[in-house]
C-alpha positions as CSV (number, residue, x, y, z in Angstrom):
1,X,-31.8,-15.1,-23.4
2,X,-34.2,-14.3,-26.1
3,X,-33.9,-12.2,-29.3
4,X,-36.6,-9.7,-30.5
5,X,-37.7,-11.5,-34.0
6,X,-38.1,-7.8,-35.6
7,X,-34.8,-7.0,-34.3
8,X,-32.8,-9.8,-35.0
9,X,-34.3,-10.0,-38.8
10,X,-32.9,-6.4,-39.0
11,X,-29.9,-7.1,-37.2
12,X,-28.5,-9.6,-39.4
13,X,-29.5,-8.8,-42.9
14,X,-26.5,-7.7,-43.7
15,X,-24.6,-4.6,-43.0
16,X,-23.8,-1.3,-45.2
17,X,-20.7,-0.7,-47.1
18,X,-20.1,2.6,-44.3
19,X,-19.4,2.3,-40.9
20,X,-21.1,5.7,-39.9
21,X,-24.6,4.7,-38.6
22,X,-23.6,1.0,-39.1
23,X,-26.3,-0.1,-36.9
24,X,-29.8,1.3,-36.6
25,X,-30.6,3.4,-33.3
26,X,-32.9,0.1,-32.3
27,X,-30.7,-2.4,-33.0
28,X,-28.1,0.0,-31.0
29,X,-30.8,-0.1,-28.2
30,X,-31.5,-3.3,-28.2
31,X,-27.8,-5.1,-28.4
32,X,-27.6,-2.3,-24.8
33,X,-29.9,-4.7,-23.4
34,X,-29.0,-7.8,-24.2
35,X,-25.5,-7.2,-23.4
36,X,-26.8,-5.7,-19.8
37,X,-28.8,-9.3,-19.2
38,X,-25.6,-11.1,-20.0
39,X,-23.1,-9.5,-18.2
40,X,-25.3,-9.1,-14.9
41,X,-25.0,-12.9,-15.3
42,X,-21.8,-13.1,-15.6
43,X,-19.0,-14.6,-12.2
44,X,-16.4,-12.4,-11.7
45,X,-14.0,-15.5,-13.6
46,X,-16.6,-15.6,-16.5
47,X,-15.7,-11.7,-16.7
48,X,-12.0,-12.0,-16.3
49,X,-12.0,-14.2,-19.0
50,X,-12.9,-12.3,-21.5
51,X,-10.0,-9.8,-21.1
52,X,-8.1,-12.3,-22.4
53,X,-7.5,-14.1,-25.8
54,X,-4.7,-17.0,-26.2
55,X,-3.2,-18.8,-29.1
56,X,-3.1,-22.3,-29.1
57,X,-1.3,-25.3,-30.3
58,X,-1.9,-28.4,-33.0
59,X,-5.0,-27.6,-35.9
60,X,-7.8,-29.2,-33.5
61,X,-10.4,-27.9,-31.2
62,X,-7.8,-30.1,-28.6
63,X,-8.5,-31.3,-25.0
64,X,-5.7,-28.9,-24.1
65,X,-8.3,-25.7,-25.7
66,X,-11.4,-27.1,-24.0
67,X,-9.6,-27.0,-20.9
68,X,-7.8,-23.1,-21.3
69,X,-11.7,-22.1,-22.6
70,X,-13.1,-24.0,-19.6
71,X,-10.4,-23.0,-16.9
72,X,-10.1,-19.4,-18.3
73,X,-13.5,-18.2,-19.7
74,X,-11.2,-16.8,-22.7
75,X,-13.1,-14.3,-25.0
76,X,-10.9,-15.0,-28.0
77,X,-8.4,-17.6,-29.5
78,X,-6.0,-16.4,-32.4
79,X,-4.9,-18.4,-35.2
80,X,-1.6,-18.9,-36.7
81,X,-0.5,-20.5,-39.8
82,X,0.8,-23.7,-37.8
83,X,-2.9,-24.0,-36.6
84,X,-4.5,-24.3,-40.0
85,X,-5.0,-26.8,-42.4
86,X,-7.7,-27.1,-45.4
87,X,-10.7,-25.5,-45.7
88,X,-12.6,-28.5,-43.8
89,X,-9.9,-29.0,-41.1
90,X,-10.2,-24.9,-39.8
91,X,-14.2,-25.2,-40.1
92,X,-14.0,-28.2,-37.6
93,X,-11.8,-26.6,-35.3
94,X,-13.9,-22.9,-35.3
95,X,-16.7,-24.4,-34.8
96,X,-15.0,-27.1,-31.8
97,X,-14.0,-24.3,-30.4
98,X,-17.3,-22.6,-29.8
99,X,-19.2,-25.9,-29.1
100,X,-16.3,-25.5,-26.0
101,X,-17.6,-22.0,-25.4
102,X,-21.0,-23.0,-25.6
103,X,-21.0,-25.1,-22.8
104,X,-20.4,-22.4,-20.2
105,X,-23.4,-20.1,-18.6
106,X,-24.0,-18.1,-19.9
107,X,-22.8,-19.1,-23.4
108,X,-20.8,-16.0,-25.2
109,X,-19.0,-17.4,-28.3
110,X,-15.8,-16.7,-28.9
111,X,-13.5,-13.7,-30.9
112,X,-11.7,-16.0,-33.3
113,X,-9.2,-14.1,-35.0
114,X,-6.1,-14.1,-37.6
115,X,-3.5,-11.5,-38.9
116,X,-4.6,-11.7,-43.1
117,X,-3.1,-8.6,-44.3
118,X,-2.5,-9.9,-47.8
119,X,0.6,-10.0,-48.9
120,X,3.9,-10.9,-47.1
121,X,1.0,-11.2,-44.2
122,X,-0.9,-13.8,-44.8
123,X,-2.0,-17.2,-42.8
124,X,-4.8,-18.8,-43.9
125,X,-3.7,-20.2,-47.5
126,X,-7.2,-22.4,-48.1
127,X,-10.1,-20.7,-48.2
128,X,-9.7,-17.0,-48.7
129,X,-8.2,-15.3,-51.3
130,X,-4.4,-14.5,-51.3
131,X,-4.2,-10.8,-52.4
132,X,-1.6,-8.8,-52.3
133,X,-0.9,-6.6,-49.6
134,X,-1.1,-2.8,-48.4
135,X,1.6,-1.5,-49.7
136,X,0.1,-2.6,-53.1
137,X,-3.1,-1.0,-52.8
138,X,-1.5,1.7,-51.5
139,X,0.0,2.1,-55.3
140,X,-3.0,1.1,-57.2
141,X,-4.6,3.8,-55.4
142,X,-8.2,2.9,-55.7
143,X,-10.4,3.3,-53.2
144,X,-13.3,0.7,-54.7
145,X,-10.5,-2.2,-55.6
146,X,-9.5,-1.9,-51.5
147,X,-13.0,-2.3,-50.5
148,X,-13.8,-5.0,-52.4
149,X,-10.8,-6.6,-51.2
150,X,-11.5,-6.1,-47.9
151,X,-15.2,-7.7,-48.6
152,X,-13.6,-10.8,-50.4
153,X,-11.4,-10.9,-47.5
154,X,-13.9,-11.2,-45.0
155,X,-16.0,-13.2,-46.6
156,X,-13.5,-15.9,-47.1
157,X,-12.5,-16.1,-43.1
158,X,-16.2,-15.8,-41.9
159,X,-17.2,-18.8,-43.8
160,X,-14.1,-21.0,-42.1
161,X,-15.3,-19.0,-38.7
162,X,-12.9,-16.5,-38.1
163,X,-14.7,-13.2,-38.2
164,X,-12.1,-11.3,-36.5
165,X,-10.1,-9.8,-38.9
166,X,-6.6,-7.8,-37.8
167,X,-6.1,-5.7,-40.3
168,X,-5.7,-3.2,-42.1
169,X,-2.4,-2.0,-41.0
170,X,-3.0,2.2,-40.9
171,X,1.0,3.1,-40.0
172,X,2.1,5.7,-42.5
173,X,5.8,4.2,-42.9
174,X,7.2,7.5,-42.9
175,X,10.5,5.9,-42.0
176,X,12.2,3.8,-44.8
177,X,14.6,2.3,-42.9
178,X,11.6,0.6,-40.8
179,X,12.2,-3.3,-39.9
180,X,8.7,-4.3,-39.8
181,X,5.9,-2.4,-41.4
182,X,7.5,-1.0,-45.0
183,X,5.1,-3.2,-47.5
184,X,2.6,-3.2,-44.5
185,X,1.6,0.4,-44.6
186,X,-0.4,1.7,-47.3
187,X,2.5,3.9,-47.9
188,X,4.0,7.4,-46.3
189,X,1.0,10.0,-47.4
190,X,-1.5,10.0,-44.1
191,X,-4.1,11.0,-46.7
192,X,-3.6,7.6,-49.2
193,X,-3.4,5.2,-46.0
194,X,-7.0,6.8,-44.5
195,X,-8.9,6.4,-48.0
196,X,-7.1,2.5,-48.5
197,X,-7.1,1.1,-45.3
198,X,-10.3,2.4,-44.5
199,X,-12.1,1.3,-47.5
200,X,-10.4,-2.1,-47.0
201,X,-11.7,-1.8,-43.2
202,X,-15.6,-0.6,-44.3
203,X,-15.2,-3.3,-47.3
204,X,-14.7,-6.1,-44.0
205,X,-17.6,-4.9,-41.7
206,X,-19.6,-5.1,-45.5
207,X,-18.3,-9.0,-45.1
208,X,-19.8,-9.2,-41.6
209,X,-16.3,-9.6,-40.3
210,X,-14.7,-7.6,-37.8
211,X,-12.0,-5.3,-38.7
212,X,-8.8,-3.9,-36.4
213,X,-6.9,-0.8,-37.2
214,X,-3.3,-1.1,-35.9
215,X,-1.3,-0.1,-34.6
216,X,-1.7,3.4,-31.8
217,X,-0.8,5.8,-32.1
218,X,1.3,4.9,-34.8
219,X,4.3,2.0,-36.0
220,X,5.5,3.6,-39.1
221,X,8.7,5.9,-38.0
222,X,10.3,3.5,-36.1
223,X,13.4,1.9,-37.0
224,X,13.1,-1.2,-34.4
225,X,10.7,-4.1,-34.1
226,X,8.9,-4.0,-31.4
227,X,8.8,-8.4,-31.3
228,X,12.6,-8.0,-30.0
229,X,12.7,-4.5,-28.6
230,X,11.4,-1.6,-27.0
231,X,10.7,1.5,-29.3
232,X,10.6,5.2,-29.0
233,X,9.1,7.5,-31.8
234,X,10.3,10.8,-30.7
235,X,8.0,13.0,-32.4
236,X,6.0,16.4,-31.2
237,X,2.6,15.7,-31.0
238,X,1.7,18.4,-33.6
239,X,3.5,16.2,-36.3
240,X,1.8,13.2,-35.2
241,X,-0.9,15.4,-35.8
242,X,-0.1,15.7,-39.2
243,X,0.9,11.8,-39.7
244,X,0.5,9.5,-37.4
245,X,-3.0,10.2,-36.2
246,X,-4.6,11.2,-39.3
247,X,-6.0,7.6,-40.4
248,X,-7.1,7.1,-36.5
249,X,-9.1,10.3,-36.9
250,X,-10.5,9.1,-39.8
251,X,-11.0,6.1,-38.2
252,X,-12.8,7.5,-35.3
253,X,-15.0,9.3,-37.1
254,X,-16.3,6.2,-39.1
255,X,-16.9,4.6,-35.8
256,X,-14.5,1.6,-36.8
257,X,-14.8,-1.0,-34.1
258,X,-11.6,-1.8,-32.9
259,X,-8.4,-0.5,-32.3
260,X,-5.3,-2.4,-31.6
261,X,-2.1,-0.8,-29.5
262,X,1.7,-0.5,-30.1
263,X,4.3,-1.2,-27.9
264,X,6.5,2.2,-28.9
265,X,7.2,5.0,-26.1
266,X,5.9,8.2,-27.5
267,X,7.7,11.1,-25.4
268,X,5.2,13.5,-26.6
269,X,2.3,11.6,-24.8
270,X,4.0,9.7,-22.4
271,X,7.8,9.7,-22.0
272,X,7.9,6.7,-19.4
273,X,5.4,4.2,-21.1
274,X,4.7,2.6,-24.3
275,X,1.2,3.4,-25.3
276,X,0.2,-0.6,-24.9
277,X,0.7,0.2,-20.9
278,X,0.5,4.1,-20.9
279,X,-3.4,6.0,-19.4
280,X,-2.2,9.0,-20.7
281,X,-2.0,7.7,-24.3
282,X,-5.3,4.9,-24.4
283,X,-7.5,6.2,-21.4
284,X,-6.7,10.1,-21.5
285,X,-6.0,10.6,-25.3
286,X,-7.6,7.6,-27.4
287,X,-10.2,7.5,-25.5
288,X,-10.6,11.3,-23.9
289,X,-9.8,14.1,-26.6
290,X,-10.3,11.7,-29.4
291,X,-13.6,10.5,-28.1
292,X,-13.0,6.7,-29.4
293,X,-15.6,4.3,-28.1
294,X,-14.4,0.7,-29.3
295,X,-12.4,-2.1,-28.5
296,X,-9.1,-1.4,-27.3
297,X,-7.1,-4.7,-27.9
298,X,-3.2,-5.1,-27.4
299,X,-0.1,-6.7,-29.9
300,X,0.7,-9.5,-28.7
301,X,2.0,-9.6,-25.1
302,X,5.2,-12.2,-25.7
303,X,6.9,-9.5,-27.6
304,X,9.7,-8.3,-26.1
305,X,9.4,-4.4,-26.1
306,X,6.8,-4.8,-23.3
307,X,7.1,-8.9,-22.3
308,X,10.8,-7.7,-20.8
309,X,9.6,-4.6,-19.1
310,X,7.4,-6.2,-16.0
311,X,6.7,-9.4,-14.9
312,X,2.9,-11.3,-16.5
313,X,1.2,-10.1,-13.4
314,X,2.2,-6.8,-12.9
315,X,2.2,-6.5,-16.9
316,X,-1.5,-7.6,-16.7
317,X,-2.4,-5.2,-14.1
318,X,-0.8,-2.1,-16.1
319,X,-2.6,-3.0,-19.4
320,X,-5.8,-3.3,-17.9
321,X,-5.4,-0.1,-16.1
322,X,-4.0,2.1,-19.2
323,X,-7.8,1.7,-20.6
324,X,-7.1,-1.5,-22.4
325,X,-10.1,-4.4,-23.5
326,X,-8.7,-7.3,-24.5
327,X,-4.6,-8.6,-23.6
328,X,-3.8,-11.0,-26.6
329,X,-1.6,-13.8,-25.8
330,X,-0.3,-15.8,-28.7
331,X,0.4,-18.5,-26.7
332,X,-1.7,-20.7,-23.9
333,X,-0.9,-22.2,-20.7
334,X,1.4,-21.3,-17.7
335,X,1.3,-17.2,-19.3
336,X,-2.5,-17.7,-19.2
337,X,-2.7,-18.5,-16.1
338,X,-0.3,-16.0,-14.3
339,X,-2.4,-13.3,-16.4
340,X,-5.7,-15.1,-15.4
341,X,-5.1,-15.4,-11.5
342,X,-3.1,-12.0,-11.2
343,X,-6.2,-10.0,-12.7
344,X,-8.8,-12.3,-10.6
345,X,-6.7,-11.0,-7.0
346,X,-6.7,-7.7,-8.2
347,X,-10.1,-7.2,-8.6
348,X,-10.8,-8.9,-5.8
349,X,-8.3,-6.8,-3.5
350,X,-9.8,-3.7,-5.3
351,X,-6.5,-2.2,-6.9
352,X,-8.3,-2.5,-10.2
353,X,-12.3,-1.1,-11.2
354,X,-14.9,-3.5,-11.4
355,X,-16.7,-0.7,-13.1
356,X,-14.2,-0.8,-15.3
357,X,-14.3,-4.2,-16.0
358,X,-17.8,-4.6,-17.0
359,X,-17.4,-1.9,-19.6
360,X,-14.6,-3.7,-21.0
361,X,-16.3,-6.8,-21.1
362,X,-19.9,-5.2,-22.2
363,X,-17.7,-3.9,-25.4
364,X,-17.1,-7.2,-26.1
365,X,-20.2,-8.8,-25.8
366,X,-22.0,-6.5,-27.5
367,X,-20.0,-6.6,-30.6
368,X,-20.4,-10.6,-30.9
369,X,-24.0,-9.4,-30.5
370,X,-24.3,-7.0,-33.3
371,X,-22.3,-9.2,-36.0
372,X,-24.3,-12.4,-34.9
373,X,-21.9,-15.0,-33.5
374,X,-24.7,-15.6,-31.0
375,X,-26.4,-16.8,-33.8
376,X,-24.0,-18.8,-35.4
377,X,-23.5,-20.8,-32.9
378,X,-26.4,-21.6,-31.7
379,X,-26.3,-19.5,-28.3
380,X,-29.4,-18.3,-28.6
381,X,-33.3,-19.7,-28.7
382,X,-35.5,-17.6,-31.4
383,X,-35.4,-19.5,-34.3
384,X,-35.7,-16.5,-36.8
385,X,-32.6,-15.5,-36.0
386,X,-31.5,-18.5,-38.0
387,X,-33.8,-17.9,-40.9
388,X,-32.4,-14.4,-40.8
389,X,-28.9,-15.8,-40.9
390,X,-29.5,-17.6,-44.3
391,X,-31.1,-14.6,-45.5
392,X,-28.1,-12.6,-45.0
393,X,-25.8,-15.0,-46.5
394,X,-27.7,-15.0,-49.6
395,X,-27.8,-11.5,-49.9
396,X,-23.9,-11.2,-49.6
397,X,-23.6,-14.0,-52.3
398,X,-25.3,-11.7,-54.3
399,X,-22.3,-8.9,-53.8
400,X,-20.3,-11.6,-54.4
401,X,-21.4,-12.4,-58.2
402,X,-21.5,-8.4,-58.6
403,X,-18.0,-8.7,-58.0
404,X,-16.9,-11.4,-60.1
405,X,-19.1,-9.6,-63.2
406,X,-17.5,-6.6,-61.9
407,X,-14.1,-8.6,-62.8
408,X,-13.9,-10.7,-65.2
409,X,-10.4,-11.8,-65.0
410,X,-10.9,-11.7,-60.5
411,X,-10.3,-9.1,-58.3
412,X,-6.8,-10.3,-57.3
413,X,-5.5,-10.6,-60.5
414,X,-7.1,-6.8,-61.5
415,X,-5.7,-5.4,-58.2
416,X,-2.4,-7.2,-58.6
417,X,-1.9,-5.7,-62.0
418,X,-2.7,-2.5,-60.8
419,X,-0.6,-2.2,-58.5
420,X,2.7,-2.6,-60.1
421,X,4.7,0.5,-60.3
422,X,8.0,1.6,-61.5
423,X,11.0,2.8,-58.9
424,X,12.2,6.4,-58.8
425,X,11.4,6.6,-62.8
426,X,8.6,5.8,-65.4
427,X,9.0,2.2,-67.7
428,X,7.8,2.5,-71.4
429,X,6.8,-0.8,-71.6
430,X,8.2,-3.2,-74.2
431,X,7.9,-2.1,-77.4
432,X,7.9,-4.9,-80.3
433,X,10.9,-4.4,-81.4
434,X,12.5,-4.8,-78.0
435,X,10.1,-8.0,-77.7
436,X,10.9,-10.1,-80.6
437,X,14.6,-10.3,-78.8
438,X,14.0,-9.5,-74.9
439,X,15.2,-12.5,-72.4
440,X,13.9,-13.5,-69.0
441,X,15.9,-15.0,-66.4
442,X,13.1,-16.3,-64.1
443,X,13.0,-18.2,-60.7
444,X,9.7,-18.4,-59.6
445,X,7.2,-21.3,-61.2
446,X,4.3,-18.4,-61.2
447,X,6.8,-15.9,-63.2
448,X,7.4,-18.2,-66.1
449,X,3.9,-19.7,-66.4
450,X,2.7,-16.0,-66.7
451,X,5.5,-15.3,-69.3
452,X,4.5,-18.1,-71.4
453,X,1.2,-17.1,-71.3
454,X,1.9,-13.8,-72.1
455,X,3.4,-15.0,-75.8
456,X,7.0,-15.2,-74.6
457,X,8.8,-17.9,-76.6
458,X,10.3,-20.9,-74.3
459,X,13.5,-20.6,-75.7
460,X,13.5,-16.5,-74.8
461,X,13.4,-18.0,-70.7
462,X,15.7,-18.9,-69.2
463,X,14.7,-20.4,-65.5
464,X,17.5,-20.3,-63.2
465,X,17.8,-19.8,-58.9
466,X,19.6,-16.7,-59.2
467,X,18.5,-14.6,-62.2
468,X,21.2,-11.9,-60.8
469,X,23.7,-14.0,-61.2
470,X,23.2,-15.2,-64.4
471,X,22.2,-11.5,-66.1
472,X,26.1,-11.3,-65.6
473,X,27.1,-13.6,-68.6
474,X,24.9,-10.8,-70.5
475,X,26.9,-7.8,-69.2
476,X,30.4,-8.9,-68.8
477,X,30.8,-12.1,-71.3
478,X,28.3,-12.6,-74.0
479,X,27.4,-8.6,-74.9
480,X,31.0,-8.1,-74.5
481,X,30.6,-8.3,-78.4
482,X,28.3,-7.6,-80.9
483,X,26.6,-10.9,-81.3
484,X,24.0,-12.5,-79.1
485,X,23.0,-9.7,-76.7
486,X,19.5,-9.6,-76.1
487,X,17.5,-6.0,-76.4
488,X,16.1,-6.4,-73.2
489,X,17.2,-8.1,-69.9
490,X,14.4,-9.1,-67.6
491,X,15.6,-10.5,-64.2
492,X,13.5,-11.3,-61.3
493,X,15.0,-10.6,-58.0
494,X,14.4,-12.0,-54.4
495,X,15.8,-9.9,-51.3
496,X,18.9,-12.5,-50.9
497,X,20.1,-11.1,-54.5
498,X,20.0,-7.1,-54.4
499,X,23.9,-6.9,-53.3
500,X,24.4,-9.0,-57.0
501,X,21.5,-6.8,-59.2
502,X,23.8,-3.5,-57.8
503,X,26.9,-4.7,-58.7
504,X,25.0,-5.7,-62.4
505,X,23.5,-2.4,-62.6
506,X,27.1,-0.7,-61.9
507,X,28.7,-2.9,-64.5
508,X,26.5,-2.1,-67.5
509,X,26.0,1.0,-67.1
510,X,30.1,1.1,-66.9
511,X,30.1,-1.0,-70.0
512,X,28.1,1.6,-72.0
513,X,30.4,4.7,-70.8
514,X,33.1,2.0,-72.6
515,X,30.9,1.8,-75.7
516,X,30.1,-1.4,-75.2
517,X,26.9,-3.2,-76.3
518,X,25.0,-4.5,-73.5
519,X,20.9,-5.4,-73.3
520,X,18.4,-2.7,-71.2
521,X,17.7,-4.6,-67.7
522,X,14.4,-4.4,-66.4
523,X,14.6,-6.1,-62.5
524,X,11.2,-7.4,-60.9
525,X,10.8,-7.3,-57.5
526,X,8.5,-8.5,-55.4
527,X,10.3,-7.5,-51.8
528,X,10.5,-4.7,-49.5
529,X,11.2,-1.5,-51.8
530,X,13.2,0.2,-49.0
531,X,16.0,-1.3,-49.3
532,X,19.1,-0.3,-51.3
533,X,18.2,-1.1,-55.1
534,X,20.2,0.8,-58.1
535,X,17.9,1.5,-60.9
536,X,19.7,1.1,-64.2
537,X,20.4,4.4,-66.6
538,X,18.7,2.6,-69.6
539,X,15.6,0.3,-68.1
540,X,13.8,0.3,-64.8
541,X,13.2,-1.7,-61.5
542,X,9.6,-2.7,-61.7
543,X,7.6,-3.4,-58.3
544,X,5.0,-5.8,-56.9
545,X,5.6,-5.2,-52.8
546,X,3.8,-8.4,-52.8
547,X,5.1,-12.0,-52.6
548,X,1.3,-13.8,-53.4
549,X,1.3,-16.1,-57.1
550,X,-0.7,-13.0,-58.4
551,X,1.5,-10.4,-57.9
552,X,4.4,-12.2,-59.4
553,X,2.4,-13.1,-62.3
554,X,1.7,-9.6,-62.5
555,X,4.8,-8.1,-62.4
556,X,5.9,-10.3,-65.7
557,X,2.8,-9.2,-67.3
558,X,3.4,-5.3,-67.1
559,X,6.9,-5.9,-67.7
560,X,6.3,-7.4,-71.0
561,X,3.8,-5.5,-72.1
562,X,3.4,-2.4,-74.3
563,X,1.8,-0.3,-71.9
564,X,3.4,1.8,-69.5
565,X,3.8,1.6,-66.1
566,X,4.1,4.8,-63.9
567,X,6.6,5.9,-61.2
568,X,5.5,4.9,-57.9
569,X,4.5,7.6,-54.6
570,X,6.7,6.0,-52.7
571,X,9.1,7.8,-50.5
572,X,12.8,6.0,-51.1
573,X,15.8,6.6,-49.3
574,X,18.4,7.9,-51.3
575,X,19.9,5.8,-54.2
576,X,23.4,4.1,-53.6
């Protein structure tokens, strides 16, 4: 297989910061072609195959994954936490893995993928830059810090090899009481979640890595998690209209390259199927009368909401025939092979299109095309394609340095600050009165290096497991009386510890109907904001929706300074 020189000097020097008219009509042209050539090449199990992408066990390109790439023909492997170690140990096992794939005829490299969402999301810790998460930027608001983000975020996984990034998370969590999105969303306004997470997405593609909108039509008004059960979002089509699809519109229109599905039932497009297994909802309506193009790729297929529903054969059978691309496994080995072998006899009987097929698989070999993994790796014979590889990198190590002159104190640690808001009302800020006798009851080792640093004396800190706990001394025993009662109460709060901040929040503002003196509390929170959390009369309940170092550093920083920090557009269930 050989590479036009022209062509592949244009195709890999680096892509635009828009996904409209990503690629050049002859680079367009010509990735048609080559993907033609390879696919007419390509046995009926090399084809299968690439349906397919498994997780796998241990942090090394193993026997056990040379044999499931060798047995299977997989197109993709994910990564989980468990299979990552440093920086060195995931570049040996990205690029074992494709030295695997690259002994097959004809050699197509593989989709290596991992869910980095920033934030509570987050599985590569060495390597790539731990930023906080959507929810975060859905707050900060600002479109430029969510595309850079998305940039330094691709950046970081396509030097360790994984170049298929999926994220963003477009769910509007329009539902507070939702079990799994909440600080996954960019929030519960369509409009904010299409300018973040697509900025984030066209910031990625800018980074050369691949990005995945999840998850359709929409994961955000549920109030059940779709890993142990089946969901229904029981909405009219015309709200969805309104919500759901708004960012996938937007989406569509940009020509984002993949989209990923959900395992909800959606009455109002199919009452009997969840869209992962539904034609009506992928093949009639993603694909039909919202003319997407892309990558169709499923959750994973262990969860339950759809694992429990049919058997792997059958299961594999339906997803393929709702319009679907690629079935993600998180796991390898006797699933793999029931999928494998129960797709191989159904083409072969002809209950399922081979037509079909090679579109599905054409999809994915021309995208590993267009981003260059056939380059990479070595899976191709023009040696300018190589020359044209360094080139690009050096040209997005240029972006790179714009960026960190662009910030001087780092784009986490700019987004992070930006990003912390105030629940249900406005904070002043600490004025310098307040500070020369404000007290912070901190857990975290982040927290209280960040309050030191911010001028706090050592002996104003008080580090303790349960800051909640402790506060209480300040409420009910020591600002019982005049003496010793600090101004202002800072307490940093972990999910375990609501219950006790509620029951502190009810007893000083108690106290000061009694005319008692007790201090302003301030909580900080770096949890899921849709839970039940009093906000005191007299102070505030500041807001990270991120657990990374930076955000918790953040969240003592605006807490303790003088400057202001505004009420969040969050929508909150209503206060206990």
């Amino acid at each position: 297989m050989k590479f036009r020189p022209v062509l592949v000097l244009t195709l890999l020097a680096g892509l635009p910061s828009t996904c409209a008219g990503l690629f050049q009509d002859p680079i367009e042209e010509f990735a048609k072609t080559e993907t033609d050539k390879i696919v007419s090449q390509m046995t009926l199990e090399q084809k299968v195959g690439q349906l397919i992408h498994i997780g796998m066990a241990g942090k090394t390109a193993s026997p056990q994954l040379k044999s499931d790439i060798e047995k299977y023909n997989v197109g993709g492997v994910i990564f989980f936490e468990a299979n990552l170690g440093t920086e060195q140990e995931i570049i040996a096992l990205t690029n074992g893995a494709q030295e695997f794939a690259k002994a097959s005829r004809p050699a197509i490299p593989l989709l290596l993928s991992i869910d980095q969402e920033g934030g509570r999301v987050v599985r590569v810790k060495q390597g790539v830059e731990q930023l906080p998460g959507a929810l975060a930027m859905g707050q900060a608001e600002q479109e430029g810090l969510a595309e850079d983000a998305g940039f330094l975020t691709a950046r970081g996984l396509v030097r360790l090899g994984i170049p298929f990034l999926l994220a963003p998370d477009v769910d509007v969590n329009n539902n507070p009481a939702n079990p799994v999105i909440n600080t996954r969303s960019y929030g519960a306004d369509p409009a904010i979640v299409s300018r973040l997470a697509l900025a984030f997405a066209r910031g990625a593609i800018a980074g050369r890595a691949i990005p995945v909108l999840k998850h359709f039509p929409g994961h955000g008004n549920t109030n059940t998690d779709s890993h142990t059960a089946l969901p229904t979002v029981a909405q009219s089509l015309e709200d969805m209209e309104k919500v759901e699809l708004v960012p996938y519109r937007a989406g569509i229109q940009q020509q984002m390259p993949v989209i990923m599905s959900a395992h909800i039932v959606f009455p109002a497009l199919d009452p009997a199927e969840p869209a992962t297994l539904s034609p009506k909802i992928l093949r009639d309506f993603l694909r039909g009368k919202l003319g997407y193009q892309g990558i169709v790729i499923t959750d994973a297929l262990e969860m339950k909401a759809v694992a429990d529903k049919y058997p792997v054969g059958v299961l594999a059978h339906k997803v393929f025939q709702a319009g679907v691309d690629i079935q993600l496994l998180t796991s390898s080995g006797e699933r793999t092979r029931l999928l494998f072998e129960s797709l191989i006899k159904g083409f072969k009987s002809g209950e399922l299109s081979m037509a079909q097929l090679d579109e599905s698989v054409k999809r994915q070999v021309r995208l590993k095309i267009l981003y260059g993994l056939f380059h990479r790796y070595g899976m191709v014979d023009h040696p300018a394609g190589q020359e044209a590889l360094k080139a690009a990198e050096e040209r997005l190590m240029e972006r790179e340095k714009e960026l960190a002159t662009k910030y001087p104190d780092g784009l986490n640690r700019t987004l992070s600050r930006a990003s912390i808001t105030s629940l249900r009302k406005s904070y002043s800020g600490l004025s310098a009165g307040a500070r020369a006798n404000a007290r912070l009851l901190l857990r975290m080792k982040a927290s209280v290096e960040e309050a030191k640093s911010s001028g706090i004396p050592e002996d104003r800190i008080t580090i303790t497991p349960a800051p909640a706990a402790t506060a209480a001394v300040y409420v009910t025993g020591v600002c019982a009386g005049p003496a010793g009662c600090p101004s202002v109460l800072f307490v940093e709060l972990g999910d375990f510890d609501l219950w006790r901040w509620n029951q502190l929040v009810l007893q000083a503002n108690d106290a000061r109907v009694r005319g008692r003196a007790v201090p302003q509390l301030v909580g900080l929170f770096s949890g899921n904001p849709y839970q039940s959390i009093r906000v005191p009369q007299e102070g505030a309940v500041l807001a990270s929706f991120s657990p990374t170092e930076e955000s918790l550093r953040a969240l003592v920083h605006r807490a303790v300074a003088s400057v202001p920090v505004k009420q969040g557009n969050l929508v909150l269930p209503k206060e206990l």
